[in-house]
C-alpha positions in Angstrom: -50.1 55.3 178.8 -51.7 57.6 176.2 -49.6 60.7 177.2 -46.4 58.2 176.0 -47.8 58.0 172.8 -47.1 61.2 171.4 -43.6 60.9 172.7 -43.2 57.3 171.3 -44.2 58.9 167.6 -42.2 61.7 167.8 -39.5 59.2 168.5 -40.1 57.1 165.8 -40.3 60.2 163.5 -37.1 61.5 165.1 -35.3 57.9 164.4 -36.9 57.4 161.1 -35.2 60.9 159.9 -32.4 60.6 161.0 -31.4 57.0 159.9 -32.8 58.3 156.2 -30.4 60.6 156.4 -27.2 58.3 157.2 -28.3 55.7 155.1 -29.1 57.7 151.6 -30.8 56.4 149.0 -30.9 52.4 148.1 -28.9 51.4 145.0 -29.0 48.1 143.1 -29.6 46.7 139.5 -32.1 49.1 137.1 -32.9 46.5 134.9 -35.0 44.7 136.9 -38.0 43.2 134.7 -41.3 45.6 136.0 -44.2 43.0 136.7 -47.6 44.5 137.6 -48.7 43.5 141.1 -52.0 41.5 141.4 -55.0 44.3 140.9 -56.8 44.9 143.8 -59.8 47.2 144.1 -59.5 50.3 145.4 -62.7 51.3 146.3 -62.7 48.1 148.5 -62.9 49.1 152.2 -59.3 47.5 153.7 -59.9 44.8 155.9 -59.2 45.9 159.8 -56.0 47.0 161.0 -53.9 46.4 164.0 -54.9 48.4 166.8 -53.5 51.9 166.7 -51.4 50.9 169.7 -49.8 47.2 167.9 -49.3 49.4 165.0 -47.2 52.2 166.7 -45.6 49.3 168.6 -44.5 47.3 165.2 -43.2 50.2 163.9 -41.2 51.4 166.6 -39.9 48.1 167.5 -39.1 47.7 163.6 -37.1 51.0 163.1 -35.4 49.9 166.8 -33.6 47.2 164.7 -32.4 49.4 161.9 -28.2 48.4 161.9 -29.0 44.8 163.3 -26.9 42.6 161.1 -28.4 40.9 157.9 -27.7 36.5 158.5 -30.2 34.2 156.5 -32.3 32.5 158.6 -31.4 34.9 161.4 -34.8 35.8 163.6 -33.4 37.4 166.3 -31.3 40.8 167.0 -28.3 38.8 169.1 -28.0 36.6 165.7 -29.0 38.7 162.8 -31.9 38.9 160.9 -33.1 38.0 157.1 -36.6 39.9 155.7 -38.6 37.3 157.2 -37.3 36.5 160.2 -37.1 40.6 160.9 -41.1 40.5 160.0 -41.6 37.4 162.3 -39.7 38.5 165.2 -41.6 42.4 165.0 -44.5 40.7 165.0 -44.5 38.0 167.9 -43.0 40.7 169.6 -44.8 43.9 169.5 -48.5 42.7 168.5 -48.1 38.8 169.6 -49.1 37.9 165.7 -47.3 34.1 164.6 -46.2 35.4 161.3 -44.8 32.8 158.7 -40.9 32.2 158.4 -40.6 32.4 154.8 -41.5 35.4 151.8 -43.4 33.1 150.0 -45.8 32.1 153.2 -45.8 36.1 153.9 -47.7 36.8 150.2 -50.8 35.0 151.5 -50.3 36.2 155.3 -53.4 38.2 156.0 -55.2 40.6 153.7 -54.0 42.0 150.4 -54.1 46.0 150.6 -54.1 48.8 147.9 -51.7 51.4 148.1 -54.1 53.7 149.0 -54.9 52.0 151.8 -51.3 51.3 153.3 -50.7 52.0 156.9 -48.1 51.6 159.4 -47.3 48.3 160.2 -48.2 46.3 156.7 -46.6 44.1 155.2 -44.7 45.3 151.7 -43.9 42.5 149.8 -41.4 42.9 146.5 -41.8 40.3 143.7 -39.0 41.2 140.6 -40.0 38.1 138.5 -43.8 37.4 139.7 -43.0 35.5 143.2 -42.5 37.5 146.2 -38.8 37.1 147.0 -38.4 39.9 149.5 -40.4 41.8 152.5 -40.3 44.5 155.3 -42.3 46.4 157.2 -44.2 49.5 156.4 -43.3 52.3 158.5 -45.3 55.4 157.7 -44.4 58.2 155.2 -43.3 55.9 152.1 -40.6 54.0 154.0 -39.8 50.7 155.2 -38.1 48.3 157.4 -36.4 45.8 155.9 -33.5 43.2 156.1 -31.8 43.6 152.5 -28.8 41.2 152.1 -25.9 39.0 153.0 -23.3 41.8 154.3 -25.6 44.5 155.0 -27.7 45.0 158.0 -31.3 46.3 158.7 -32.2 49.6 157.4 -34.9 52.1 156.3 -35.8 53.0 152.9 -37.9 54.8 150.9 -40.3 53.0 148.1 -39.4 55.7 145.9 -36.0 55.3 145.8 -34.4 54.4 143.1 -34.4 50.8 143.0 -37.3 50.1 144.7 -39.6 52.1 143.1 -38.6 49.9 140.1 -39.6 46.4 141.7 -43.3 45.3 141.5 -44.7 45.5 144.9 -47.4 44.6 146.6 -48.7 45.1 150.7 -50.6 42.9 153.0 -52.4 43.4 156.6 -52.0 41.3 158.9 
């Protein structure tokens, strides 16, 4: 099982890569109001992590999904997936976590985490006018897994793109 690991990262890399490179970079409105996330400490030690093996497994499974229809209140990759129903379904699945079904319920799911503290498999959480109204799932490298919007599907993106280096965001552990 170990010797898979390498190959199951390099995968992921691989994947990861080469959807940023079909998908470009993220677009959407600039003049977004910029709301400071809640200030967490970062000299705190972050609370534990998934194991190194749920993590790998959340983020391969996530990035797995990328071009899986968008459908609100979808939770499954037959029927299309919204933000939370992606994060639910990654999570039962890959590290047998029961995450909650809506964004709001995801902002108090486990442990708030400075960005200096993010890892693979935490939860980013985007809140344009001070409630959390969008979430995906971190990925490694700056990048994301996330469900965006009615018509689109699930992709990768970058938190420095563009737009979503604009919107106030804050992470969580699970």
């Amino acid at each position: 099982m170990l010797r898979g690991a390498p190959v199951r990262w390099f995968a992921a890399l691989f994947i990861a890569l080469f959807t940023t490179y079909l998908a470009g970079c993220a677009t959407g409105p600039v003049n977004a109001p910029i709301i400071a996330p809640p200030t967490i400490d970062p000299t705190t030690p972050p609370p534990a992590r998934l194991t190194v093996l749920q993590a790998s497994d959340v983020t391969l499974d996530a990035i797995s999904l990328v071009g899986t229809p968008y459908r609100h209140g979808g939770n499954t990759p037959a029927g299309g997936f919204d933000c939370s129903g992606l994060i639910a379904y990654v999570y039962k699945k890959s590290a047998g976590l029961s995450a909650p079904r809506t964004v709001q319920a995801l902002s108090e799911w486990g442990q708030p985490i400075d960005a200096s503290h993010l890892q693979a498999g935490d939860v980013v959480l985007f809140s344009p006018n001070g409630a959390a109204t969008h979430a995906g799932i971190y990925v490694g490298e700056g990048r994301f897994v996330h469900a965006p919007s009615t018509g689109g599907e699930v992709r990768l993106d970058s938190l420095r793109s563009h737009y979503w280096s604009r919107q106030p965001v804050s992470f969580r552990r699970p």
